[in-house]
C-alpha positions as CSV (number, residue, x, y, z in Angstrom):
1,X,0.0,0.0,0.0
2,X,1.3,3.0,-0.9
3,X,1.4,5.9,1.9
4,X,2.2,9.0,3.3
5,X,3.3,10.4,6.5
6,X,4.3,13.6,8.4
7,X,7.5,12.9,10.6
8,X,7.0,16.0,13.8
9,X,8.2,14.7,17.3
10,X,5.3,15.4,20.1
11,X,8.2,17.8,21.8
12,X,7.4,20.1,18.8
13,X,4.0,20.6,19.1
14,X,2.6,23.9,20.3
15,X,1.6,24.4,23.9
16,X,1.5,27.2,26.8
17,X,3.5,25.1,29.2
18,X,7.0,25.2,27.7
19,X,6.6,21.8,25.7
20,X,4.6,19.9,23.3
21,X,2.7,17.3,25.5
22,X,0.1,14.5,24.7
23,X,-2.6,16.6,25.3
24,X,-5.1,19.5,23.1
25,X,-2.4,20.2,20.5
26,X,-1.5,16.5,20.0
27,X,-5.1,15.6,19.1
28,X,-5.1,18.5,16.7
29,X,-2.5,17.1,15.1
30,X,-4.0,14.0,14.7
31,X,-6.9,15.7,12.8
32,X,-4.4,17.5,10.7
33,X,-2.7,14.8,9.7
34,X,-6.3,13.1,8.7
35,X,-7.4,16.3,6.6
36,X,-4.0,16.3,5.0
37,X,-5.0,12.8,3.8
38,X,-1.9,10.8,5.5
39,X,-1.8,8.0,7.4
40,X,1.4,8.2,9.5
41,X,2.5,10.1,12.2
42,X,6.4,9.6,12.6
43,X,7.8,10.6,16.4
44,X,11.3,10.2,17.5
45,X,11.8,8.5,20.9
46,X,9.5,8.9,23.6
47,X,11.2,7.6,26.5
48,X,12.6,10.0,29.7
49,X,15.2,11.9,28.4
50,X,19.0,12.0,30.4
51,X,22.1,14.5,30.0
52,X,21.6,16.7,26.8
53,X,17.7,16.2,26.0
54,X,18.7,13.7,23.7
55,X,15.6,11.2,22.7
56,X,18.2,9.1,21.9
57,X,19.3,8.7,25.2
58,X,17.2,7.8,27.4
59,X,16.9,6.5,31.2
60,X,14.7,4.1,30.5
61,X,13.9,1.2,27.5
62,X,10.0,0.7,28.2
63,X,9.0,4.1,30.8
64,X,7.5,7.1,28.8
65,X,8.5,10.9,29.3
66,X,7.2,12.5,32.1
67,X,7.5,15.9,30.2
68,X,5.1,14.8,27.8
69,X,1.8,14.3,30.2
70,X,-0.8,17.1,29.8
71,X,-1.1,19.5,32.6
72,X,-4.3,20.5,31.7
73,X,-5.7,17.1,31.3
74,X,-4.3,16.2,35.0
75,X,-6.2,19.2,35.6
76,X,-9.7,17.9,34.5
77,X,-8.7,14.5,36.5
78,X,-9.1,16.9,39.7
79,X,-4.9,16.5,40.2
80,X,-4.1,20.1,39.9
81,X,-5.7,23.6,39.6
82,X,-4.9,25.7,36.6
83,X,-3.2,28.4,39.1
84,X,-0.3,26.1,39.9
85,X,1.0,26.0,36.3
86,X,-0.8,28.6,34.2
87,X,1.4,31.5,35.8
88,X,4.6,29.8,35.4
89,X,6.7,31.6,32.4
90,X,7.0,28.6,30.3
91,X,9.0,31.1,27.9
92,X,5.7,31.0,25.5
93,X,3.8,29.2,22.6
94,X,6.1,28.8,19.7
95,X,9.8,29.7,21.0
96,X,12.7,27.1,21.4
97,X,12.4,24.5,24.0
98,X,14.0,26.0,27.6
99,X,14.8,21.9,29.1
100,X,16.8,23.4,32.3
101,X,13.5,25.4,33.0
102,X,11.3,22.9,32.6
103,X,13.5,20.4,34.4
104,X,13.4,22.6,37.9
105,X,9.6,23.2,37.0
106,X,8.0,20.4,36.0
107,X,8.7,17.8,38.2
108,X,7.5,20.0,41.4
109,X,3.8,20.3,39.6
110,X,3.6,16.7,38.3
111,X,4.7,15.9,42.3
112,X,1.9,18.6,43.6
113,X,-0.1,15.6,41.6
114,X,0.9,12.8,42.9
115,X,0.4,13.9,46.5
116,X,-3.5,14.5,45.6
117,X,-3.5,11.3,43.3
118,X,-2.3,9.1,46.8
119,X,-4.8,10.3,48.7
120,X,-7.7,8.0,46.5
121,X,-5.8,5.9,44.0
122,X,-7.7,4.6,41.7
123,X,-8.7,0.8,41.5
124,X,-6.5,0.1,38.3
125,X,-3.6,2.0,39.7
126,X,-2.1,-1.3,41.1
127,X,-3.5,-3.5,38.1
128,X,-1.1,-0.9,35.6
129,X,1.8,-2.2,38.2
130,X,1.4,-5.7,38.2
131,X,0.9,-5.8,34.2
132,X,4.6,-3.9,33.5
133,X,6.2,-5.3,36.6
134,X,8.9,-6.6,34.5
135,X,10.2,-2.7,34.1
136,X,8.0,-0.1,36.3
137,X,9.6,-1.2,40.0
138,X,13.0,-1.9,38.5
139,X,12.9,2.2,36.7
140,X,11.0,3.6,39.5
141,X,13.5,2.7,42.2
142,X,16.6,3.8,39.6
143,X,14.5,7.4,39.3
144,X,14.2,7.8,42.8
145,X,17.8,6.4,43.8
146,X,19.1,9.3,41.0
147,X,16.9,12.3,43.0
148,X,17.9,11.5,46.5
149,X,21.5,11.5,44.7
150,X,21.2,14.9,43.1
151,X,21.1,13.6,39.5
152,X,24.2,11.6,39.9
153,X,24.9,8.5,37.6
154,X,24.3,5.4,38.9
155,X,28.1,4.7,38.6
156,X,28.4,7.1,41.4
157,X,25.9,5.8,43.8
158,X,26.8,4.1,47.2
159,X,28.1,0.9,46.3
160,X,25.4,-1.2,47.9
161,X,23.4,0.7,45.7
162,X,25.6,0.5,42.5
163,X,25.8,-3.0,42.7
164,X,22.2,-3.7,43.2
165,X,22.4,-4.8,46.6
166,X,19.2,-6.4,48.2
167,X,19.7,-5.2,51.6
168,X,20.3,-1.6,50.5
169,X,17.1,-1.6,47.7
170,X,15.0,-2.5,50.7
171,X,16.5,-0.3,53.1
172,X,16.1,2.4,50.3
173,X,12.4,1.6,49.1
174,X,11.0,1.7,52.5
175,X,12.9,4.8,53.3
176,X,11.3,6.1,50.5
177,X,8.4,4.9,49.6
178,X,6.7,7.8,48.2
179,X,9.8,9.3,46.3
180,X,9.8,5.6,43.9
181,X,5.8,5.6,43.8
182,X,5.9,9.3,42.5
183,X,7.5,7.4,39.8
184,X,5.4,4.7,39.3
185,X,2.5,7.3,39.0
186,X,3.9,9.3,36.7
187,X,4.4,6.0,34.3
188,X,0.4,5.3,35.0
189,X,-1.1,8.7,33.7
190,X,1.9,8.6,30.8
191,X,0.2,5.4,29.5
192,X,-3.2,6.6,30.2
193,X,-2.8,9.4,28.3
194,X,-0.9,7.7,25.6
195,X,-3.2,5.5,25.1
196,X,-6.0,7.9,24.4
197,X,-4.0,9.9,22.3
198,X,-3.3,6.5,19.8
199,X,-7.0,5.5,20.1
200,X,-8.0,8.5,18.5
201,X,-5.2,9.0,16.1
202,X,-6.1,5.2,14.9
203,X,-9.8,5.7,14.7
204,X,-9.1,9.2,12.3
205,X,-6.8,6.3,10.2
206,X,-3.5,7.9,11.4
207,X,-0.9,5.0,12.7
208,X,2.2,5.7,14.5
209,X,5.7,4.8,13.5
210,X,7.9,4.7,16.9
211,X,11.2,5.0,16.9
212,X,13.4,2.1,19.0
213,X,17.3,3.5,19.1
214,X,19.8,0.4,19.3
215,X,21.7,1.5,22.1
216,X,20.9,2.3,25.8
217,X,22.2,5.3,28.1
218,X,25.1,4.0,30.4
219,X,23.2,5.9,33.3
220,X,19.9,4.5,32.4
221,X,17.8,1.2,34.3
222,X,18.6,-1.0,31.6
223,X,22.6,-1.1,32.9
224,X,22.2,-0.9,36.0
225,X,19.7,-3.9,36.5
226,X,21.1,-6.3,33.9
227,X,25.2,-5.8,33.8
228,X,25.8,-8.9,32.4
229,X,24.2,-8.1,29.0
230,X,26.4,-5.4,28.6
231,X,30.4,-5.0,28.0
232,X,31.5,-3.8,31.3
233,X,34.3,-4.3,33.3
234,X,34.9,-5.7,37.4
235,X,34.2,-1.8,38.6
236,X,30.6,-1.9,36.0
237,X,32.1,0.3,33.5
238,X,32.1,-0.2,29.6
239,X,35.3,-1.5,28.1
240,X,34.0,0.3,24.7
241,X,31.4,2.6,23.8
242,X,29.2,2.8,20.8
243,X,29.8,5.4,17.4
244,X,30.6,5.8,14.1
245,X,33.2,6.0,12.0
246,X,34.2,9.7,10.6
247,X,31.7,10.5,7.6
248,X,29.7,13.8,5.9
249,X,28.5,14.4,9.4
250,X,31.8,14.5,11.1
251,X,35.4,14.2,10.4
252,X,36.4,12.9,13.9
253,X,33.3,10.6,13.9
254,X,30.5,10.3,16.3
255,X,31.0,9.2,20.0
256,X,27.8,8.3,21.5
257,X,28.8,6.9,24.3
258,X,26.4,3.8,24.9
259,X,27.8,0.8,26.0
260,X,28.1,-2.1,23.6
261,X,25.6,-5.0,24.3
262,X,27.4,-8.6,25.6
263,X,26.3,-10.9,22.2
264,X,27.5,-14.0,23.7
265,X,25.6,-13.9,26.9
266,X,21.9,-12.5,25.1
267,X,22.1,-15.4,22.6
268,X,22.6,-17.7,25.3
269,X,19.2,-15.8,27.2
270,X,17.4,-16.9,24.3
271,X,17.3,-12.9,23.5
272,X,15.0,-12.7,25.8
273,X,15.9,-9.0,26.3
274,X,15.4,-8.0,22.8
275,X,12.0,-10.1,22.9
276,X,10.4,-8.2,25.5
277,X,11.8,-4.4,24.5
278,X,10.4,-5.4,21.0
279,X,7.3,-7.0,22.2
280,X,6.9,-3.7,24.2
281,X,7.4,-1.4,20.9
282,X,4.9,-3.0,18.8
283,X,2.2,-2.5,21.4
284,X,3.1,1.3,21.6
285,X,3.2,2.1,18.4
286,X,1.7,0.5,14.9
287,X,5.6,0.3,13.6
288,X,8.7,0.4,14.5
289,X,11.6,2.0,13.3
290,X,14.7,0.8,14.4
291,X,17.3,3.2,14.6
292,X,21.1,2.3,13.0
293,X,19.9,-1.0,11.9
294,X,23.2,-1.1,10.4
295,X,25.1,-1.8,13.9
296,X,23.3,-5.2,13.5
297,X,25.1,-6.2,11.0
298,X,28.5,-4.6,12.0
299,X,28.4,-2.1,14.8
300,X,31.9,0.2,15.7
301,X,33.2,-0.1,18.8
302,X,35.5,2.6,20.8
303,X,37.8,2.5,23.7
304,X,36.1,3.8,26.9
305,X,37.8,7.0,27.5
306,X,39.1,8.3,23.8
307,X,37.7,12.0,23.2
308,X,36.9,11.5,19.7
309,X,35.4,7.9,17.9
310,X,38.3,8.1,15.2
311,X,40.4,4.8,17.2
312,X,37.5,2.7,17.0
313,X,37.2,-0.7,15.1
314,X,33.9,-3.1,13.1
315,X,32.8,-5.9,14.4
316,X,30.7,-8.4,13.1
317,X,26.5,-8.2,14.3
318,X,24.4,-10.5,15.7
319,X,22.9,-10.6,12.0
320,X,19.7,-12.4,10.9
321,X,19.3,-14.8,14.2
322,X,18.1,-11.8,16.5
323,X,15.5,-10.9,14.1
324,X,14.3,-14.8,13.7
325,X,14.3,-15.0,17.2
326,X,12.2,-12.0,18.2
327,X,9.8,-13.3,15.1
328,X,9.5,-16.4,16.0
329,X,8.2,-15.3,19.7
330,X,6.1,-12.4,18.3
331,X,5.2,-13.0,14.5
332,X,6.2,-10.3,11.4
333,X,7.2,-7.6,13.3
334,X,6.0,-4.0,11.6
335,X,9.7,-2.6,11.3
336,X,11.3,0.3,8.8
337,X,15.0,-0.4,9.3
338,X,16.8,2.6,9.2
339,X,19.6,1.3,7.3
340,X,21.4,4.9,7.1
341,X,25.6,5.4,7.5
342,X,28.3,2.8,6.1
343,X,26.6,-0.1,4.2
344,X,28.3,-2.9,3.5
345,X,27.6,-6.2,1.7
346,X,26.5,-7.8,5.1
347,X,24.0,-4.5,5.7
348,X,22.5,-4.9,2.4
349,X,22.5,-8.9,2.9
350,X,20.4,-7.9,6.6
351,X,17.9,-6.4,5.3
352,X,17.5,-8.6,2.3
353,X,16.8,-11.3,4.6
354,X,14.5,-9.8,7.1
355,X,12.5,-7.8,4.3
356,X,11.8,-4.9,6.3
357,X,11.9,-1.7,4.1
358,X,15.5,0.5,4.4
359,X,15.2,4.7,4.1
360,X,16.0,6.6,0.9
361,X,17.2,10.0,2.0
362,X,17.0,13.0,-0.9
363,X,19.5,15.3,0.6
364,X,22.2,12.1,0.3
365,X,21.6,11.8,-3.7
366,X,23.1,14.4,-4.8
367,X,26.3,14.0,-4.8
368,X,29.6,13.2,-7.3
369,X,28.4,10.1,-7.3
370,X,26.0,9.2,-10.5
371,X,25.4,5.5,-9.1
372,X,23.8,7.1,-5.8
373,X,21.3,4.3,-4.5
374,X,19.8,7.7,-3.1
375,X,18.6,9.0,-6.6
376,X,15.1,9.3,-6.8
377,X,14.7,6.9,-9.7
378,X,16.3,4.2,-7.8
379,X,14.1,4.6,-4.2
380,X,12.8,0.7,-4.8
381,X,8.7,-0.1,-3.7
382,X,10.1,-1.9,-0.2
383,X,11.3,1.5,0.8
384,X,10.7,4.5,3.0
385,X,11.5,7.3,1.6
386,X,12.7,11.0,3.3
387,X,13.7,14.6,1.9
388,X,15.9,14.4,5.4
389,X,16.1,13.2,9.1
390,X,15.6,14.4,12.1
391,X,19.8,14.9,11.9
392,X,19.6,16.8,8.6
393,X,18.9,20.4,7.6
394,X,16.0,21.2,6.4
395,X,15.1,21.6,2.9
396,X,15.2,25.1,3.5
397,X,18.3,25.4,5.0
398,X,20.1,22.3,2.8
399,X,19.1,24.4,-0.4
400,X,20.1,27.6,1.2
401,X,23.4,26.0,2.8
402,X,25.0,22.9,1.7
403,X,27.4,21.7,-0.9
404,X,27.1,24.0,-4.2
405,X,27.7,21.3,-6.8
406,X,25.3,19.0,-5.0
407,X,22.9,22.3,-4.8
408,X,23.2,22.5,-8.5
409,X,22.7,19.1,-9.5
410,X,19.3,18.9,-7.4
411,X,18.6,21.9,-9.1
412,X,18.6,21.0,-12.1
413,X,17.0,17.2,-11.2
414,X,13.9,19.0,-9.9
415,X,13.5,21.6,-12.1
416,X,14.3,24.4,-10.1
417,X,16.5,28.1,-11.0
418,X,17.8,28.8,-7.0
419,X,16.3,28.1,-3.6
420,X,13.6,30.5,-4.4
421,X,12.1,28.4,-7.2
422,X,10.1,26.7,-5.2
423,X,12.5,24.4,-4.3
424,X,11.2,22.9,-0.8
425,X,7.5,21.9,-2.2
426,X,9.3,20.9,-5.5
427,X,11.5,18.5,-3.8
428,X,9.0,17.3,-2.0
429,X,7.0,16.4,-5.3
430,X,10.1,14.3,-5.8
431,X,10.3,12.2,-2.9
432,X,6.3,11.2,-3.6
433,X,7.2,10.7,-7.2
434,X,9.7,7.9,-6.0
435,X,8.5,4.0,-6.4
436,X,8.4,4.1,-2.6
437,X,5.9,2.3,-0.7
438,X,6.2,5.5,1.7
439,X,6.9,8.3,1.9
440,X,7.5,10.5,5.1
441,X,8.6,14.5,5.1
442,X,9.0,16.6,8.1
443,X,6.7,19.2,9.3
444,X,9.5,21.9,9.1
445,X,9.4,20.7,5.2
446,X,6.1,21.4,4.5
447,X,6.5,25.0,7.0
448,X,9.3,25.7,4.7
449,X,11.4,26.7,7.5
450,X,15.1,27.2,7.2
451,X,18.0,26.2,9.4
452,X,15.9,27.5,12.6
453,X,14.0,24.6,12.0
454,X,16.9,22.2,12.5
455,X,15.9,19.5,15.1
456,X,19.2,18.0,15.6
457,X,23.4,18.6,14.9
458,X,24.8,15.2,14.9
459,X,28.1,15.1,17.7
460,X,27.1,18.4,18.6
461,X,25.6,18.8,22.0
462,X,23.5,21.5,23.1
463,X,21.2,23.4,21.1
464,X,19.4,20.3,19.7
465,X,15.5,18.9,19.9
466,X,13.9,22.8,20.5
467,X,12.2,23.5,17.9
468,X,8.8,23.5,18.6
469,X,5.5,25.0,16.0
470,X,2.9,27.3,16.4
471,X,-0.8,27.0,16.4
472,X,-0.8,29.1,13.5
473,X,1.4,26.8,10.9
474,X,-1.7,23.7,10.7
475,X,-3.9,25.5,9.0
476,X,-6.5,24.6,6.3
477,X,-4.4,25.8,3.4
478,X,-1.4,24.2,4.2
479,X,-3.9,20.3,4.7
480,X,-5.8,21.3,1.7
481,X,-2.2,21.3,-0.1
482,X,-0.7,18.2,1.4
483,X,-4.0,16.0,0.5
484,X,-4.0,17.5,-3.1
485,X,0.1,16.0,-3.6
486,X,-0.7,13.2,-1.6
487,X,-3.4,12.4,-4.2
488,X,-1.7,13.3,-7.2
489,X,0.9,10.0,-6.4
């Protein structure tokens, strides 16, 4: 089936209170999306972000973000009173994300909350519990652990603590009981809201692609409850962290800093791991795509310590047998594998044998290189194709700013005299004129905004995953516009 998509994280959606939440705006969206006649609705990550408000690195595998729950909405539940957050300056509707003012803010009203939610839990509050035991205790006791440690790393924690200790988690969960239930609540009315908000979505014919990134934080719940599926060391440090190589995003390469999964001891679990985050995923969200699919074939590997990821090394993947595995426990799983970076034979081989559909990227076409697998004309049917990524410019600001002669050529591809021809709307023409199964194009596209509507710098941190949109920018027109293109192919 061939379809259509708007990629626009929930961060980014307009709202009073500092950040785009699941609430009003979220559900306008969803209607948007339906008039622009589409039928995805592309997100990055949603889990709890850590250390540079990257959704890429989270705290957490299976937990939603906190930041993301609707103060109004907890408002109608009876949980708060407009007054407690309405006067707050969450530096207003339409500017850049503030995280370090909604980091001191935002917890203290989600707590003000939980102290009225306590006081008459609801019947189901202890049925959510029991149903995602296999995560909610294990993150709720790592969040609270973290506050009563100032934000400190769970590498840095008392060392009955670090090690997981059963005397110290007992002595610490009685201590403070209401400190890791605050937790626990604030997964409950994430899920409750989150469900609502994909309920209606799927009833307006909207499905939502989820984003799964390989890796896990160092300092998230993951690591620190199961060590052993993890390359670390006697003192639970990595040995090596995850990357890549240098490339057209950076010259010294990218260090991520994740640690690199133990192979050996999650084939002998039966990838039991993988099962359960995957099994998790596909009830979230109606697909899944799986972020540097790539490091499953061959994943780079850098030295804990080095400042830059140029000293790393390849090593070979788990490959195919994960993928069986996880299929064989859950069925065909709905997955776009984002196949993106340094492809190799074995990459290419991958994918071929799990049959998921890899990402066609415009911006990457256009380069010296005539045999470009990039090239609109060769975007195959099993394929999902983008102008950019959430790591790219814009169209805007990749017309306005990139490489001249790859400038020119895409000029002259798409028909267009300079970066005010027309050039954003006529390269997205392109990417639905592709053999592509799908197609998905980010809201800033369609906005036409420039290089203010950048969502992320690869290996550059700070200044990332702020931009948010106005009320004003889903109007009528622009639907009316979408649903005649989306039409036409």
């Amino acid at each position: 089936m061939r379809a259509s998509g708007i990629l626009m994280h929930i961060t980014s959606l307009p709202s009073d209170y500092g950040i785009g939440t699941m609430g009003k705006a979220a559900y306008d969206f969803a209607d948007f999306l339906a008039k622009a006649g589409q039928t995805y609705w592309q997100m990055l990550p949603i889990g709890p972000t850590s250390y540079g408000d990257s959704p890429y690195q989270s705290f957490s595998t299976h937990a939603g973000n906190p930041y993301f729950i609707d103060l109004d909405m907890l408002r109608e539940d009876g949980l708060l009173k407009k007054s407690e957050y309405s006067r707050l300056d969450w530096s207003g509707d339409g500017e850049d994300i503030n995280y370090a003012y909604i980091y001191k803010k935002r917890f203290k009203i989600l707590y003000k909350a939980y102290e009225r939610f306590k006081a008459a839990k609801p019947e189901d509050f202890d049925e959510f519990l029991n149903e995602n035991e296999n995560w909610i205790s294990n993150y709720a006791l790592f969040m609270a652990i973290k506050d009563e440690n100032g934000g400190k790393p769970w590498s840095e924690w008392a060392e009955g603590l670090r090690r997981r200790d059963p005397s110290a988690l007992w002595e610490f969960k009685c201590a403070h009981a209401d400190e890791v239930e605050f937790w626990e609540f604030l997964q409950y009315k994430f899920f409750e809201q989150w469900r609502r908000l994909k309920e209606y979505a799927n009833a307006r014919g909207i499905r939502i692609i989820g984003d799964m990134p390989i890796y896990v934080a160092q300092d998230s719940a993951p690591v620190w409850v199961y060590p052993d599926l993890f390359e670390l060391d006697g003192e639970l440090m990595p040995t090596v962290v995850a990357g890549c190589p240098p490339d057209g995003f950076s010259p010294t390469g990218q260090l991520w800093g994740n640690p690199i999964y133990n192979w050996a001891r999650h084939k002998e679990t039966g990838y039991n791991w993988w099962i359960d985050r995957m099994k998790a995923a596909c009830e979230l969200y109606d697909v899944v795509r799986i972020d540097h699919f790539r490091g499953f074939a061959g994943y780079y590997t850098i030295p804990y310590g080095d400042a830059t990821a140029e000293g790393g090394r390849w090593n070979k993947g788990v490959g195919a047998e994960l993928f069986a595995h996880m299929e064989k426990a859950l069925g065909k799983l709905p997955v776009i594998a984002e196949d993106l970076g340094f492809l190799d034979d074995d990459v290419k081989t991958l994918l071929e044998k799990c049959g998921y559909p890899g990402m066609k990227v415009l911006e990457f076409a256009f380069d010296e290189n005539a045999e470009s697998d990039y090239m609109p004309f060769r975007c195959e049917k099993n394929s999902v194709t983008y102008i950019g990524t959430h790591d790219n410019p814009t169209a805007l600001g990749w017309a306005a700013e990139g490489d001249a002669a790859q400038i020119k050529r895409c000029a002259e591809y798409i028909g267009a005299g300079g970066v005010k021809d027309d050039c954003v709307w006529r390269l997205i023409r392109a990417a639905f004129a592709t053999a592509s199964d799908t197609v998905i194009i980010q809201m800033q596209d369609y906005l036409e905004k420039g290089a203010e509507g950048r969502m992320n710098v690869p290996s550059v941190l700070g200044g990332n995953w702020q931009w948010r949109a106005k009320k004003s920018d889903f109007s009528d027109s622009l639907a009316e516009k979408i649903d005649k293109i989306t039409k036409i192919y």
